[in-house]
C-alpha positions as CSV (number, residue, x, y, z in Angstrom):
1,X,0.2,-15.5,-42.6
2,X,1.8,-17.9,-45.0
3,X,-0.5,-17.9,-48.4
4,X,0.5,-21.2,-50.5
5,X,-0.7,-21.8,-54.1
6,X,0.4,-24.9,-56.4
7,X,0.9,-25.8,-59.9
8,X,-0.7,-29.2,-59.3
9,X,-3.6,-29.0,-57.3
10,X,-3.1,-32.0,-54.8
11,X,0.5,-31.1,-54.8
12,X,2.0,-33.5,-51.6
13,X,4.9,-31.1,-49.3
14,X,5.6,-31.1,-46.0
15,X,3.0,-33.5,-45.2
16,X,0.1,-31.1,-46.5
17,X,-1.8,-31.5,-49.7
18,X,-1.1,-28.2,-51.3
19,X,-4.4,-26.8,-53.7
20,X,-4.0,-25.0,-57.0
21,X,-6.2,-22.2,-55.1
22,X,-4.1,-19.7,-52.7
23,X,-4.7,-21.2,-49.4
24,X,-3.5,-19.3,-46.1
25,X,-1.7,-21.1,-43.2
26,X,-1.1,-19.3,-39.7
27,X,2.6,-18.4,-39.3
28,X,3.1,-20.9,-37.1
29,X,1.9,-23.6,-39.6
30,X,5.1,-24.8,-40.6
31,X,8.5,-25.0,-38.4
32,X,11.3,-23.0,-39.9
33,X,12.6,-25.5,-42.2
34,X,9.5,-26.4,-43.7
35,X,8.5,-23.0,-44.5
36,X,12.4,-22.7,-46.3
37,X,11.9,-26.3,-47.9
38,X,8.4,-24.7,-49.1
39,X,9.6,-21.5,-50.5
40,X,12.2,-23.5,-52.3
41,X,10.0,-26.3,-53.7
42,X,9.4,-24.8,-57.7
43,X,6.1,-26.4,-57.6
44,X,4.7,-24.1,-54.9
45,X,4.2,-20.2,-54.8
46,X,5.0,-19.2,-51.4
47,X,4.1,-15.6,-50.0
48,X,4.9,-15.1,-46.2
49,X,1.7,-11.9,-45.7
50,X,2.0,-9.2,-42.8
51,X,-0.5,-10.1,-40.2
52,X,-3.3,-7.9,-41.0
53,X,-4.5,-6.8,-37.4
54,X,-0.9,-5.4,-37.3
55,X,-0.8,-3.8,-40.2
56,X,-3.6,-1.8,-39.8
57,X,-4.3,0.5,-43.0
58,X,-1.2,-0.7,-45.1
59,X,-3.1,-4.2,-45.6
60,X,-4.8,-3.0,-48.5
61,X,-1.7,-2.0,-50.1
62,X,-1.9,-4.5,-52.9
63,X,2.1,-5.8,-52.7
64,X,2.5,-9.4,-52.1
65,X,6.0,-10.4,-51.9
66,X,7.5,-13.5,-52.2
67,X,9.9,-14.0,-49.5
68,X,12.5,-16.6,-51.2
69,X,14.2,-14.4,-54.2
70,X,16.1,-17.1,-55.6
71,X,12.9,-19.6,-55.7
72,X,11.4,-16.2,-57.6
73,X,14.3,-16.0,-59.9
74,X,14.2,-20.1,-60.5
75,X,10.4,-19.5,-61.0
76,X,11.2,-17.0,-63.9
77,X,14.2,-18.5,-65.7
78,X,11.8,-21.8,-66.3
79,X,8.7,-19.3,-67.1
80,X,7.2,-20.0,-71.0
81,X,6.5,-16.9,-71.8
82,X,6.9,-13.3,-71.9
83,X,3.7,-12.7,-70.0
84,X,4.6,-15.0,-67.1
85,X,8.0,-12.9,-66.7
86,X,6.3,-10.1,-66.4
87,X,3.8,-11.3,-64.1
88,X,6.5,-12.9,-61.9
89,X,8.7,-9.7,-61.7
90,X,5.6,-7.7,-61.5
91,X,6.3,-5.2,-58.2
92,X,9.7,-6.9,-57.1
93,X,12.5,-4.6,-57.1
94,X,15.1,-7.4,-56.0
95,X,18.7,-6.6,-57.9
96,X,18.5,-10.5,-58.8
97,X,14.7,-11.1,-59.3
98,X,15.4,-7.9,-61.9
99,X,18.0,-9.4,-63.3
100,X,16.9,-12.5,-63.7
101,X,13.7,-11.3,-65.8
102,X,15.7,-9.4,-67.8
103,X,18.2,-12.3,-69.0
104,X,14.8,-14.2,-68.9
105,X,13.3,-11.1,-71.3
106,X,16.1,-11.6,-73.6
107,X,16.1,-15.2,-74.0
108,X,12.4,-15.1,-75.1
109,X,12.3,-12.5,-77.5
110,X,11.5,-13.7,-81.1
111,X,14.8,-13.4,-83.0
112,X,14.5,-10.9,-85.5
């Protein structure tokens, strides 16, 4: 399942108006260079889900993950604050992704 939220609700890509409320597509939704022109747009957070009835009891584990780490890392080194690092990072344990919030970290701490 491919779980698509926007910034901008009404957000145009791909030929689908994108909502600012996570919206689920089937896997097949999108051919294979949609779903990478997707995961790349920085407007759009794009989570590619295990099917569930495969899953079975992992499902409920809680972990999303964003499938695109360098749309995650661009995602962080524009976030605003400290608090949208964090939540961005939040259960990724990418080498860049990390790194990334960390410069990202750095950059917004209040010079003392």
């Amino acid at each position: 399942m491919i779980r698509i939220t926007s910034k901008a609700d009404g957000f145009r890509r791909c030929g689908v108006a994108h909502p600012s409320t996570a919206t689920d597509h089937p896997d097949k939704a999108f051919t294979a260079k949609q779903l990478q022109l997707l995961q790349e747009e920085p407007m759009l957070m794009v989570q590619v889900l295990p099917d569930e009835s495969s899953q079975g009891s992992q499902s409920g584990s809680g972990k999303n993950y964003l499938m695109n780490s360098s749309d995650t890392q661009a995602k962080i080194k524009a976030a605003a604050t400290l608090e949208e690092v964090e939540e961005l990072a939040k259960d990724d344990d990418r080498k860049g992704v990390m790194d990334a919030a960390e410069k990202r970290r750095k950059e917004l701490q209040p010079a003392e």
